[in-house]
N, C-alpha and C positions, 0 to 999 in steps of 0.2 A: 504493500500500500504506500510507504511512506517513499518520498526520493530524497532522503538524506541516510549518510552512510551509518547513522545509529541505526535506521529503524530493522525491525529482525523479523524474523518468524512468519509466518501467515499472510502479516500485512505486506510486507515486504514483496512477498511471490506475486500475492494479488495484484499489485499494482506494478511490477513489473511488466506480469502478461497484460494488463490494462494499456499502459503504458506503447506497450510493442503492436497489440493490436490497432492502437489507433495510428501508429507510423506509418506502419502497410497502408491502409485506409485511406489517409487524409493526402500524403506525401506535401506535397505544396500549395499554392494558392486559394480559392475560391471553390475552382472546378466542382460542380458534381452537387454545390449545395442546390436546396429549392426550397420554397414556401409552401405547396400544396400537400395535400394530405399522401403518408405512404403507404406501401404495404400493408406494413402493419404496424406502423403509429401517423394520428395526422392533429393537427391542430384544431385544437375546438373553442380555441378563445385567445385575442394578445395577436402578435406578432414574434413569430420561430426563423429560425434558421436552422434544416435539417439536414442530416448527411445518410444516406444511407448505402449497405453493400452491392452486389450483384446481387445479388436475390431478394431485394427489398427489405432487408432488416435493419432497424434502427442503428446507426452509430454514434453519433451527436447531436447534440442540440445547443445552440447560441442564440441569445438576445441579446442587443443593442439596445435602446435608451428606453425599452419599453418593456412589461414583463408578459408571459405567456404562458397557455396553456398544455400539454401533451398528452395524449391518451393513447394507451399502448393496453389492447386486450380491455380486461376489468380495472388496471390501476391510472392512475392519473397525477402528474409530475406539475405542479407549478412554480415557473422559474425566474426568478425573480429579473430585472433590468439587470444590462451585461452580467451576463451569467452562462457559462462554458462547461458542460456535463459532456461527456463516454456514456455512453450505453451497451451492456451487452445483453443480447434477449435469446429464448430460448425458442426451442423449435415451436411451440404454442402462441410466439407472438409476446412473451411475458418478459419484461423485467428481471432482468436477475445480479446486476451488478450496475451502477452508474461510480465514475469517476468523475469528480466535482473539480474543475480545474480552474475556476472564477464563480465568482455570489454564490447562490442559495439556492437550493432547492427544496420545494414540499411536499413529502411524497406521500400520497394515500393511496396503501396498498391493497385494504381489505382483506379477511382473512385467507391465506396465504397454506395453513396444513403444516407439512413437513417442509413445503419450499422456502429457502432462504433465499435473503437479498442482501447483497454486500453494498455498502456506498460507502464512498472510499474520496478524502480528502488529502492533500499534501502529508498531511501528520497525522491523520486518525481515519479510525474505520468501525463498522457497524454492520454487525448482523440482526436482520432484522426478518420475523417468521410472520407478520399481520402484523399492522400497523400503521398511524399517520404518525410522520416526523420530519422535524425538517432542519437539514442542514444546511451547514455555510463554511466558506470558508472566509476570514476575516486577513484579507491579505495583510494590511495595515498591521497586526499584533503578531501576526504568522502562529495562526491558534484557529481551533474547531470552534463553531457555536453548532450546539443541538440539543431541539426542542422535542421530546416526547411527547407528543398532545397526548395519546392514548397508545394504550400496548405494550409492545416491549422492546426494546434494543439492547446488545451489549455491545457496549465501546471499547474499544482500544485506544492506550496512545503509542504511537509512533517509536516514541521514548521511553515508553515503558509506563503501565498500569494500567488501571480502565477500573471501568462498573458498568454493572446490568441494571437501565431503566425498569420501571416496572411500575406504570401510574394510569390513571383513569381519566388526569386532566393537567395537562403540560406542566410537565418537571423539564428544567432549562440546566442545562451545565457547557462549562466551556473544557476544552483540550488544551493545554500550554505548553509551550515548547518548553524543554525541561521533562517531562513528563506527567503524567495523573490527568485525575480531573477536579474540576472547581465549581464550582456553584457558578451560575451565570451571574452578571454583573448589573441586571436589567430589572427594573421591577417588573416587565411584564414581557409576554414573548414577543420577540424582534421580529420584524416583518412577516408575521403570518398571523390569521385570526380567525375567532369564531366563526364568524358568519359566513371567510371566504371558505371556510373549509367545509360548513353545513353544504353548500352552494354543489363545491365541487363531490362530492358524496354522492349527492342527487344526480347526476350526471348518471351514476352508474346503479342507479336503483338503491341506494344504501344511505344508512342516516350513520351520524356517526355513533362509537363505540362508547363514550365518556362520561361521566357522571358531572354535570353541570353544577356549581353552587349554589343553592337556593333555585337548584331547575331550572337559573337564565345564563344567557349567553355573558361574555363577559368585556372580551377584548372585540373590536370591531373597526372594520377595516376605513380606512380616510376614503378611498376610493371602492366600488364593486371588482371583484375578483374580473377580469374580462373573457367572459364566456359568452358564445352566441347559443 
């Protein structure tokens, strides 16, 4: 996962093959991106920049000054302004690894079984088996932000430690160089919210997983998530 020469084990391999697969891939320039809907993921809200292989499977996804939507099978990826994900998907069409290489992503997975999903930033990484969460990468501090709204994740750092999320309604921690993890720094979760997340759930036939405070919503978004 990680590309600094601390990081070891697991994350390490992960993001090496992450890494290589998208050199093949991408090699230079523009080539090969589009905007309309693929194979097997297409844009259902925002404006994307997508890449995909010979055979129509998701590679990346980039936004510019604007954020957007992705829908790939049952799960749905919203990517925050200039934000640079990998995607690797499985013969079904499904998600199974994003590597986060600028901003944030929010992924609602729904539940998921015995399938895992790797997301995999600079210095930390996440298995994750159902679930809405969402990362980032916080270039500026060179540190992970991620939000469990509901579910479960275990983290890794890059440098060593980690914890296993496990909440009903956004637990926030950050990853820091050095290693471990930290309590997030924010009173409330960073760019993602209630409402947009109600929104996109609905997309896919599903409400969310979560136990609400007092049964209302809480954090809400400045602007509507942009779905059509």
């Amino acid at each position: 996962m990680c590309n600094h020469a601390s990081c070891k084990g697991t994350i390490q391999r992960r993001h090496a093959l992450a890494l290589l697969g998208g050199t093949v891939a991408f090699g230079t320039g523009m080539a090969g991106w589009t905007l309309p809907a693929l194979a097997d993921a297409r844009v259902v809200g925002g404006r994307l920049s997508l890449k995909r292989d010979a055979g129509g499977k998701l590679l990346r996804a980039k936004t510019d000054g604007s954020s957007g939507v992705l829908r790939t099978s049952d799960q749905l990826f919203y990517l925050d302004a200039d934000s640079d994900a990998e995607f690797t998907t499985a013969s079904d069409g499904k998600v199974t690894e994003i590597l986060i290489k600028a901003g944030g992503v929010l992924s609602l997975f729904g539940p998921q079984g015995t399938q895992q999903t790797n997301i995999i930033t600079p210095n930390a990484a996440g298995a994750i088996r159902g679930t809405t969460t969402y990362f980032a990468w916080q270039a500026a501090e060179q540190r992970t932000y991620v939000c469990c709204c509901y579910g479960g994740v275990d983290l890794e750092n890059g440098e060593g430690g980690g914890e296993k999320l496990r909440t009903s309604y956004h637990q926030a921690v950050i990853l820091p160089q050095g290693g471990g993890v930290e309590a997030a720094p924010y009173p409330a979760p960073l760019n993602h919210y209630d409402d947009d997340i109600s929104k996109l759930e609905s997309l896919v036939d599903r409400q969310p997983r979560w136990q609400l405070p007092g049964g209302k919503m809480n954090f809400f978004a400045p602007q509507p998530v942009p779905v059509s």
